[in-house]
C-alpha positions as CSV (number, residue, x, y, z in Angstrom):
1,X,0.0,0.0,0.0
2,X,1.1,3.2,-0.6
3,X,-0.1,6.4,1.1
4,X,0.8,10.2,-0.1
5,X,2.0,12.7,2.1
6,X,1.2,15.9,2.3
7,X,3.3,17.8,0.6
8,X,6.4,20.3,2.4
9,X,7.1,23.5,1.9
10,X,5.8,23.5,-2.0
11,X,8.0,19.9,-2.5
12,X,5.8,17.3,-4.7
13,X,4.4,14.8,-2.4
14,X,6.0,11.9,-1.5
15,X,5.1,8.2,-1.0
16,X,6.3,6.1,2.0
17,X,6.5,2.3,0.8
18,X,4.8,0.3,3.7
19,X,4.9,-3.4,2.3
20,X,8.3,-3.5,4.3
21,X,7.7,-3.1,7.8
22,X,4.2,-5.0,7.2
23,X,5.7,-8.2,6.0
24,X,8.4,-7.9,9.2
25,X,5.2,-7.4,11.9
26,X,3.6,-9.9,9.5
27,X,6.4,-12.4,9.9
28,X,7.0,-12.0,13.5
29,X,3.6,-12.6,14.7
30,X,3.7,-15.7,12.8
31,X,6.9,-16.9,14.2
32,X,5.4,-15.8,17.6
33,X,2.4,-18.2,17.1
34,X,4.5,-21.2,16.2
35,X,6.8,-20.9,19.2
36,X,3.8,-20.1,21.2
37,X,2.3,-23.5,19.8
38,X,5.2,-25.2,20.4
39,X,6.2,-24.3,24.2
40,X,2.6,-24.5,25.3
41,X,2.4,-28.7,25.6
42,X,5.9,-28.9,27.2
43,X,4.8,-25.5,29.9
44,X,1.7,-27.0,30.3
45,X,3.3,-30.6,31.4
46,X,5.3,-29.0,33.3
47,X,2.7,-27.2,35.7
48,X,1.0,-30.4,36.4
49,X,4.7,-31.7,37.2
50,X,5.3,-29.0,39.6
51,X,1.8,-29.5,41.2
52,X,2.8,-33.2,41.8
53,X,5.7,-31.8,43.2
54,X,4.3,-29.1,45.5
55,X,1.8,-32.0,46.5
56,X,4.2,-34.2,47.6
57,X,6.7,-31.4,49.5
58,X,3.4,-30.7,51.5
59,X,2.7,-34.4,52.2
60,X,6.1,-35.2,53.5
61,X,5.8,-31.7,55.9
62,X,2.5,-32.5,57.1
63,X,3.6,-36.0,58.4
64,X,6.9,-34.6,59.5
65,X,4.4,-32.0,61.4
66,X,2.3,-34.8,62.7
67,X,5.1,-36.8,64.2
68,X,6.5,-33.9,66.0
69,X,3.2,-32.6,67.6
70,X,1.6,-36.1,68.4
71,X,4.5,-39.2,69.2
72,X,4.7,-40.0,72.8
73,X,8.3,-38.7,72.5
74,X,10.4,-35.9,71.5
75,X,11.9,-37.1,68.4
76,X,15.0,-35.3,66.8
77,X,14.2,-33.5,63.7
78,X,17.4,-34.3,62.1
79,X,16.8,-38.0,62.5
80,X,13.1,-37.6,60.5
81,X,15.0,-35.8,58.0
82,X,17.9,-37.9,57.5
83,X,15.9,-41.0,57.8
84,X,13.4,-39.2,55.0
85,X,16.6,-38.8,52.4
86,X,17.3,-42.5,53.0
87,X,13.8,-43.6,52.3
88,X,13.8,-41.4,48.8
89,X,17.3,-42.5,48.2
90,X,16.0,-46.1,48.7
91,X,12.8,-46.1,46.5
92,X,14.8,-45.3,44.0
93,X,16.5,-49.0,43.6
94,X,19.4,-47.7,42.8
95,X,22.9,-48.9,44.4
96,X,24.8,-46.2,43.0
97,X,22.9,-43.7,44.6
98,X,22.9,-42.6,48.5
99,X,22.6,-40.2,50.8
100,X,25.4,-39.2,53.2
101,X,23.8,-37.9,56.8
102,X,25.7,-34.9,58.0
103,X,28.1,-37.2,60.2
104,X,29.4,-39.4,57.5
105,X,30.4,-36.4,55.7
């Protein structure tokens, strides 16, 4: 498309060539769209990942919360936390992997 100007100080009018700058906003949205339609999937697995996670962080605290308030006795907090990391480590069947406590470091 081509629009006129008006013209300045007595000059002939000129015409700005827009077909430039709207094939670049043209092209840009529609790279914007694909990447939009690509990342969406992988951001929206991801959420329901986190959730899982956030569900399971508030699990272990509540029980962690539980046993503190409600066993007959006092028990250490490290020794629910360290016994916690070796019941993850654990579940994960894996020989290679362990944790190390704070002492056997």
């Amino acid at each position: 498309m081509n629009f006129p100007l008006l013209p300045e100080n007595g000059r002939e009018s000129r015409k700005i060539n827009f077909r430039l700058p709207v094939l670049w906003i043209s092209l840009t949205v529609a790279f914007s769209l694909i990447l939009i339609a690509i990342a969406a999937p992988k951001v929206s697995a991801q959420n329901s990942a986190d959730q899982n996670s956030a569900r399971y962080t508030s699990m272990i605290q509540n029980v962690f919360d539980f046993i503190q308030k409600h066993y007959v006795e006092e028990v250490d907090p490290q020794k629910l936390y360290e016994g916690a990391m070796n019941g993850m480590f654990n579940a994960l069947g894996d020989p290679y992997s362990t944790f190390l406590a704070e002492k056997d470091m």
